[in-house]
LUMZA-468215 format. One record per residue (C-alpha): chain; residue in one letter; x, y, z. Coordinates in steps of 0.02 Angstrom, whole numbers, padded with zeros to 5 digits. Last residue first. Example, Ala and Ser with C-alpha at 12.3 -4.5 7.8 and 13.67 -1.06 7.14 Angstrom:
REC   mol   type       c1       c2       c3
REC     A      S    00684   -00053    00357
REC     A      A    00615   -00225    00390
//
This chain:
REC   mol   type       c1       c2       c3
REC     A      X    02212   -00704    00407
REC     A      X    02055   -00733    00407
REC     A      X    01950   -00656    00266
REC     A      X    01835   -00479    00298
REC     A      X    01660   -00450    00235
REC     A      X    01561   -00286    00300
REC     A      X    01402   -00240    00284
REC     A      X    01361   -00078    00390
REC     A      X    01172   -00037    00435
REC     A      X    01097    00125    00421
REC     A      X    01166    00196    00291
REC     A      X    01296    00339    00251
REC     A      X    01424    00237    00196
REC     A      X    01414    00305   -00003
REC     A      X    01483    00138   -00062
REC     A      X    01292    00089   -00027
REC     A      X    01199    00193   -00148
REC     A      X    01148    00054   -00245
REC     A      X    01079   -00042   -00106
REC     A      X    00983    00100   -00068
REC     A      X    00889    00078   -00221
REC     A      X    00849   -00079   -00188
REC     A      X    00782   -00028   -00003
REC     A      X    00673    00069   -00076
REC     A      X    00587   -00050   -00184
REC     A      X    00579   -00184   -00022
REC     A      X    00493   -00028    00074
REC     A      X    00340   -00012   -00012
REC     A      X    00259   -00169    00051
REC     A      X    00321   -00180    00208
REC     A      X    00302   -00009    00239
REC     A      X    00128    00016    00171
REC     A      X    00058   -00139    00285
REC     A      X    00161   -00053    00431
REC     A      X    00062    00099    00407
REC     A      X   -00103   -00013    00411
REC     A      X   -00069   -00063    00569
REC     A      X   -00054   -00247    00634
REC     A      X    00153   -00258    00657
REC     A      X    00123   -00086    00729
REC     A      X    00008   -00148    00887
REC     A      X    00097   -00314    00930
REC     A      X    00261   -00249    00876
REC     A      X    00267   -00094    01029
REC     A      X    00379    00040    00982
REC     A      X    00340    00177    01138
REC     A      X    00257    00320    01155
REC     A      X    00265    00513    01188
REC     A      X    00175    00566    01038
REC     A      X    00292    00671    00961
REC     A      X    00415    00546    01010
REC     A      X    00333    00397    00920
REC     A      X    00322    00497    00775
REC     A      X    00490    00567    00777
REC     A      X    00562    00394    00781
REC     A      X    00438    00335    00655
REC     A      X    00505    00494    00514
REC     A      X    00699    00452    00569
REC     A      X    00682    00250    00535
REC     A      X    00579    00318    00385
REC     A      X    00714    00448    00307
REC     A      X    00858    00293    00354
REC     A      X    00778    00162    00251
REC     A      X    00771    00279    00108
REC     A      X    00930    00373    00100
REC     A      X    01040    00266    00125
REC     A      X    00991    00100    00200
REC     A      X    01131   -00009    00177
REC     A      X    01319    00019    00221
REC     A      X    01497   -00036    00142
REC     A      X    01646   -00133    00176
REC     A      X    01706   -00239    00088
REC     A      X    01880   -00341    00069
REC     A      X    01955   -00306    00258
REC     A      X    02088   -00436    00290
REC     A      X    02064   -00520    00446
REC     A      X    02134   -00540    00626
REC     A      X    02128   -00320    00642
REC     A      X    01934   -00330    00623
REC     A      X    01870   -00250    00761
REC     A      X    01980   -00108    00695
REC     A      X    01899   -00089    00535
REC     A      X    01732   -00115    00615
REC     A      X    01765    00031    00722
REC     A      X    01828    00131    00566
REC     A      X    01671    00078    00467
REC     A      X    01578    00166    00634
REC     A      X    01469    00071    00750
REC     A      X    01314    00066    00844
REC     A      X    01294    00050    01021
REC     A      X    01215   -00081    01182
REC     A      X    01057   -00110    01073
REC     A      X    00919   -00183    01162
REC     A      X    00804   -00206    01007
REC     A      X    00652   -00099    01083
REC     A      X    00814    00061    01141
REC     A      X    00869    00036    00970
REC     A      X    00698    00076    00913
REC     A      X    00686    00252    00999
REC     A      X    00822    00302    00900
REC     A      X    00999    00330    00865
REC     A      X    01078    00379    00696
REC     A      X    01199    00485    00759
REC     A      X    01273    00330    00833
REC     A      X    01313    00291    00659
REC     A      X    01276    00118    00577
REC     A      X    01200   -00050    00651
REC     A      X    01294   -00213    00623
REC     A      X    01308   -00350    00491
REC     A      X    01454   -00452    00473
REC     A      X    01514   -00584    00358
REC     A      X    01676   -00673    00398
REC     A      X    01790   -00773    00267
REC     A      X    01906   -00907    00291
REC     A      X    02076   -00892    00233
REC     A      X    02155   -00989    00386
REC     A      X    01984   -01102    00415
REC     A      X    01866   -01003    00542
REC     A      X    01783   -01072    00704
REC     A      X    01924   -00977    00807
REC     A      X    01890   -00782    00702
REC     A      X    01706   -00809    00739
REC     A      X    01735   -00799    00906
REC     A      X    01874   -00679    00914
REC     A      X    01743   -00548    00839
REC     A      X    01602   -00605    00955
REC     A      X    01744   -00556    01116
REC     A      X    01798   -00401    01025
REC     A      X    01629   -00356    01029
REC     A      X    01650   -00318    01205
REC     A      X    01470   -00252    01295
REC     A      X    01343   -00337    01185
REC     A      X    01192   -00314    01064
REC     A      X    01277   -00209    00923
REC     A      X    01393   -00373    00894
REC     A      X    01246   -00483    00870
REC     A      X    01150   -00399    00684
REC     A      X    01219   -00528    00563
REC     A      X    01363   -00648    00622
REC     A      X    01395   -00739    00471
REC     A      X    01542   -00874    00460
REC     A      X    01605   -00955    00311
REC     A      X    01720   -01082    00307
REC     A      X    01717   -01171    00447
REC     A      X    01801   -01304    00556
REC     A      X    01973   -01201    00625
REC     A      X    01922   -01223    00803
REC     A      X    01747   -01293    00792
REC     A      X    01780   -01457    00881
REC     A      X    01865   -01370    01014
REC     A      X    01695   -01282    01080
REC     A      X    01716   -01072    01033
REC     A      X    01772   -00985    01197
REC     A      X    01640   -00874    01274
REC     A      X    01567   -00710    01187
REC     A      X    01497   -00829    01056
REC     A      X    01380   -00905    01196
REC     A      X    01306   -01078    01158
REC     A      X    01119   -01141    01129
REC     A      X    01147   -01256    00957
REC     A      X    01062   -01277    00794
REC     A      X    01099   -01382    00645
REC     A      X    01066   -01356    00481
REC     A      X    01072   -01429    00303
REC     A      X    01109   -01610    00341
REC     A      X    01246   -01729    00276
REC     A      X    01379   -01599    00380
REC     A      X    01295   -01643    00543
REC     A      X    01374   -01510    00687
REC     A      X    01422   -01618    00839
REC     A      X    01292   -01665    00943
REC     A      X    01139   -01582    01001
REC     A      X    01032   -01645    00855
REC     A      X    00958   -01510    00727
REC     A      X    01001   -01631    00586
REC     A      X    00859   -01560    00429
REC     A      X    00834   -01671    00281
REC     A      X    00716   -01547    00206
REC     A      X    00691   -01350    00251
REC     A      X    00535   -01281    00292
REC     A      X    00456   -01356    00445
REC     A      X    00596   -01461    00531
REC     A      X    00717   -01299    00504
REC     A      X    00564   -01185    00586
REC     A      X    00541   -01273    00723
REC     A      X    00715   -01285    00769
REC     A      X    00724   -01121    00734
REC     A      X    00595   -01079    00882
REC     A      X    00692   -01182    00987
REC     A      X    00866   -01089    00976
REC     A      X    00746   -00935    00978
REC     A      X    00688   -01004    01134
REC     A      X    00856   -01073    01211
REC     A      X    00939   -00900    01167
REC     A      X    01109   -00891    01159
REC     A      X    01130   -00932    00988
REC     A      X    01214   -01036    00866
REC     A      X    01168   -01102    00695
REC     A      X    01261   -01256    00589
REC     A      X    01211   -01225    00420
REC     A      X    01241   -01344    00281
REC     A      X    01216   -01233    00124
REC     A      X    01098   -01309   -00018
REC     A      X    00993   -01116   -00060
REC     A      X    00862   -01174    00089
REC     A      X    00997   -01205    00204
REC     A      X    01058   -01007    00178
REC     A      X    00889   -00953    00182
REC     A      X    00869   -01067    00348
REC     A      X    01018   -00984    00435
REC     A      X    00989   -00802    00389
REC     A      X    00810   -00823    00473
REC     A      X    00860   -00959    00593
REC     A      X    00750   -00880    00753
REC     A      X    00913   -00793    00810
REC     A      X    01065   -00862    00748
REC     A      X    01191   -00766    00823
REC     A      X    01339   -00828    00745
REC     A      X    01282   -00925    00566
REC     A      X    01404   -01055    00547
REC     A      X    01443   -01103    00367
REC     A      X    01538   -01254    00288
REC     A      X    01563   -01238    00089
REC     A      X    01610   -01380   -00017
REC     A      X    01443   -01433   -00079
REC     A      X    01388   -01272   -00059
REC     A      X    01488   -01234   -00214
REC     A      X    01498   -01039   -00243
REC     A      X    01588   -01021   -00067
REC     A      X    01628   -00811   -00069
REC     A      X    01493   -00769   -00220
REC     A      X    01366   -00885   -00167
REC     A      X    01391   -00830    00036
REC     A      X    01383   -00645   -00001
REC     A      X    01238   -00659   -00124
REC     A      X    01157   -00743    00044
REC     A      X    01214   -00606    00154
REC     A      X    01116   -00459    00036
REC     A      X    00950   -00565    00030
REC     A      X    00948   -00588    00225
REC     A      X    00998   -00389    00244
REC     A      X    00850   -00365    00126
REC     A      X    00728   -00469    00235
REC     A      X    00804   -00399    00403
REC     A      X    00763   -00229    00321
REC     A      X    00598   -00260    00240
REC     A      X    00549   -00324    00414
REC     A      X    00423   -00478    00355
REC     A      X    00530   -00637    00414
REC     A      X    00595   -00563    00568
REC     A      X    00429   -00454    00672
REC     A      X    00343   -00579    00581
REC     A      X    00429   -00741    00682
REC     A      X    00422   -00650    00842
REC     A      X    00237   -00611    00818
REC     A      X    00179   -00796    00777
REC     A      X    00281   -00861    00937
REC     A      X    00198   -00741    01056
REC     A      X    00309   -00596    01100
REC     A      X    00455   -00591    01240
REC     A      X    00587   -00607    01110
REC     A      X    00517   -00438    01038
REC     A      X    00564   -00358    01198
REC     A      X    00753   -00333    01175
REC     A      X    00738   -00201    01319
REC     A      X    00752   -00289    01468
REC     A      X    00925   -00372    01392
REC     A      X    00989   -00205    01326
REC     A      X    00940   -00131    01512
REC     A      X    01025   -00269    01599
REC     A      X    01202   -00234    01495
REC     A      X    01187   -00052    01515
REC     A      X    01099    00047    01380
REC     A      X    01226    00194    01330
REC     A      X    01162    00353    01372
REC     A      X    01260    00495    01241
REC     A      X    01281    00363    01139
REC     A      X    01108    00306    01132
REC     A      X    00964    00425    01240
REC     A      X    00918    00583    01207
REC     A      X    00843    00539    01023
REC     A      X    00790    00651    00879
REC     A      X    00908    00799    00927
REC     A      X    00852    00974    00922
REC     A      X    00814    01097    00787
REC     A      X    00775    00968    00650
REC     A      X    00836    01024    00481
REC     A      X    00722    01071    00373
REC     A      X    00673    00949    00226
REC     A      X    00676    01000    00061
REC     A      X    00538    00890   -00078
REC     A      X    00635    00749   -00172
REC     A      X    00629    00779   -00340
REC     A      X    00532    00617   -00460
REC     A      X    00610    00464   -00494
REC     A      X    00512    00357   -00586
REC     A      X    00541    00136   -00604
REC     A      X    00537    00022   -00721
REC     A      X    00533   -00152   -00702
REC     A      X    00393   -00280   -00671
REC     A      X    00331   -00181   -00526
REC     A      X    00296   -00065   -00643
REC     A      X    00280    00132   -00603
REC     A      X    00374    00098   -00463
REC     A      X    00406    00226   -00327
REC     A      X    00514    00356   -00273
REC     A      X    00443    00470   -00147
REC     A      X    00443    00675   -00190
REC     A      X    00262    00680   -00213
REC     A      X    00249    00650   -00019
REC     A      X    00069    00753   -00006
REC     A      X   -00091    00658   -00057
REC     A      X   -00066    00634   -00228
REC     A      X    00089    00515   -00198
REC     A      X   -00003    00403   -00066
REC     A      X   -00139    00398   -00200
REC     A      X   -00005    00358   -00362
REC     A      X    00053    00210   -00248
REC     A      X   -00143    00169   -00197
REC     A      X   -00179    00158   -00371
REC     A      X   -00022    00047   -00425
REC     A      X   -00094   -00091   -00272
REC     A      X    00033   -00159   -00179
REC     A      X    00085   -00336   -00188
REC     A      X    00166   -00389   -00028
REC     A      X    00136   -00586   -00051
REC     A      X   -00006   -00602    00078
REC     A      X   -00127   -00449   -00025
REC     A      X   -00123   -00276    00000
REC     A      X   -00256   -00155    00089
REC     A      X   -00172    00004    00081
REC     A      X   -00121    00127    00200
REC     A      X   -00142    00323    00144
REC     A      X   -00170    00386    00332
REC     A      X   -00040    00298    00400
REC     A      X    00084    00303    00263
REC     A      X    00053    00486    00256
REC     A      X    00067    00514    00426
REC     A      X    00242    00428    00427
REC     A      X    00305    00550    00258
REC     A      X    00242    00709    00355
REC     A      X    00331    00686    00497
REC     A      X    00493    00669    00407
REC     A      X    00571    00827    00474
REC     A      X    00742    00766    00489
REC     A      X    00865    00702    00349
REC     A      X    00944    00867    00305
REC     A      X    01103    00822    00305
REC     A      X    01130    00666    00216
REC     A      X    00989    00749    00095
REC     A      X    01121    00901    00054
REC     A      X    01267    00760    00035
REC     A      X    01165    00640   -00056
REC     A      X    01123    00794   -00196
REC     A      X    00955    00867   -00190
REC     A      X    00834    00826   -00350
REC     A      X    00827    00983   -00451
//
């Protein structure tokens, strides 16, 4: 009998097994993420029958029992909640910005997660402001572009905002490369454009040609990275229309802590009732998590991995491996079936959508 979500909610530990397969069962797969059928039916053979997988890509898909899983006997992490990062220690430690250019951009454009999360705001944004035409969207938090460009690339204007200089650059880059009749001029955001970028602080006050300008804002994956996320909150809550709605992304459970939190220079995770009451200026309509159970079972199996072997995440060897090759290409199915599970909240990242009040 396949276990029910609350027995696998709580036994989601000993996933050693599932990581060593994907290392030692990696397949070679082609630039677009295909993934050999024989290699799927391999990595089952050879000792995680319990995975779900598709038997065609093109649409079905198997569901065999998930094997039992003891429960760990000590925590997976010391550190998170328990340790909170301070401030300098989440900078230090968001050491992916400090990769080579080509490495920064993979480590965002081929993480299953970040790629699903992408997919997930952009249904958000067509269902809230179905006529881009019409719709203004600021993307808090910009990062490289990643949410920004998909949303540019689907007729959005975009303005983007980010702390950064160098991811501000790097989207820059990006924008001029992949989207057409891009404005990326440090003026005032270009509506006849599709995006514009801009170095600025969302924990600061919002500039007074913003006030009231948008409406849609994301802020996907920011709050998590900061001491008062009331401040990001309030920000996003300024640039909004009366009505307008807010996006938001954030990592889930402080239970859920792990070595790669530590690599992303996460200051906490969050709770739905924590986002609830960061978001007392809007009118909660969803709120829901991805990530459950698949997403979380291999967070948890390379977390106990790394710590078994007393290492540390480091992109430029993973993002090379042939264990990330599986994940990336395995992972995307997963994830969809997470999706489905999301009501659930037991994910690893909360999506929430509220509309100023």
């Amino acid at each position: 009998m396949p276990l029910s979500a609350h027995d696998l909610d709580h036994r989601l530990a000993d996933a050693d097994r599932l990581a060593a397969c994907f290392a030692e069962r990696a397949a070679v797969h082609d630039r677009d993420g295909s993934f050999p059928h024989e290699s799927i039916a391999d990595l089952q053979a050879s000792g995680w029958p319990g995975l779900v997988v598709p038997v065609d890509f093109g649409g079905a898909w198997r569901c065999n029992a998930m094997p039992r899983i003891r429960r760990a006997s000590r925590p997976i992490h010391t550190g998170g909640p328990q340790s909170r990062p301070t401030p300098h220690t989440a900078r230090r430690a968001m050491q992916i910005y400090d990769a080579d250019t080509s490495d920064l951009l993979r480590s965002q454009y081929r993480d299953p997660l970040l790629r699903h999360l992408t997919r997930t705001i952009v249904a958000l944004v067509r269902r809230f402001g179905p006529d881009p035409a019409r719709v203004r969207v600021i993307d808090i938090g910009c990062g490289v572009g990643r949410t920004s460009l998909a949303l540019a690339r689907g007729g959005y204007p975009v303005v983007g905002v980010d702390p950064s200089e160098r991811a501000v650059e790097v989207a820059r880059s990006e924008a001029q490369a992949t989207v057409p009749e891009v404005k990326t001029e440090d003026a005032e955001p270009q509506w006849t454009g599709r995006t514009a970028f801009h170095v600025g602080d969302a924990s600061a006050d919002a500039p007074v040609d913003w006030q009231g300008a948008f409406d849609i804002a994301v802020c996907s994956e920011v709050i998590e990275h900061v001491e008062v996320p009331e401040r990001v909150i309030g920000y996003a809550r300024s640039v909004l229309r009366p009505g307008g709605i807010l996006i938001l992304t954030t990592p889930h459970d402080r239970a859920q802590w792990t070595i790669m939190d530590d690599y992303a220079g996460h200051v906490t995770r969050f709770t739905p009732g924590e986002i609830e009451a960061l978001l007392a200026g809007f009118d909660v309509l969803e709120l829901a998590t991805e990530g459950f159970p698949f997403q979380r079972l291999a967070m948890r199996a390379y977390d106990r991995l790394l710590a078994r072997r007393g290492g540390q995440h480091a992109f430029d060897r993973f993002g090379n491996s042939p264990a990330y090759h599986v994940y990336t290409a395995l992972m995307p199915y997963l994830l969809n079936i997470d999706h489905h599970l999301r009501g659930l909240k037991r994910g690893t990242t909360i999506v929430a959508v509220g509309q100023r009040r």
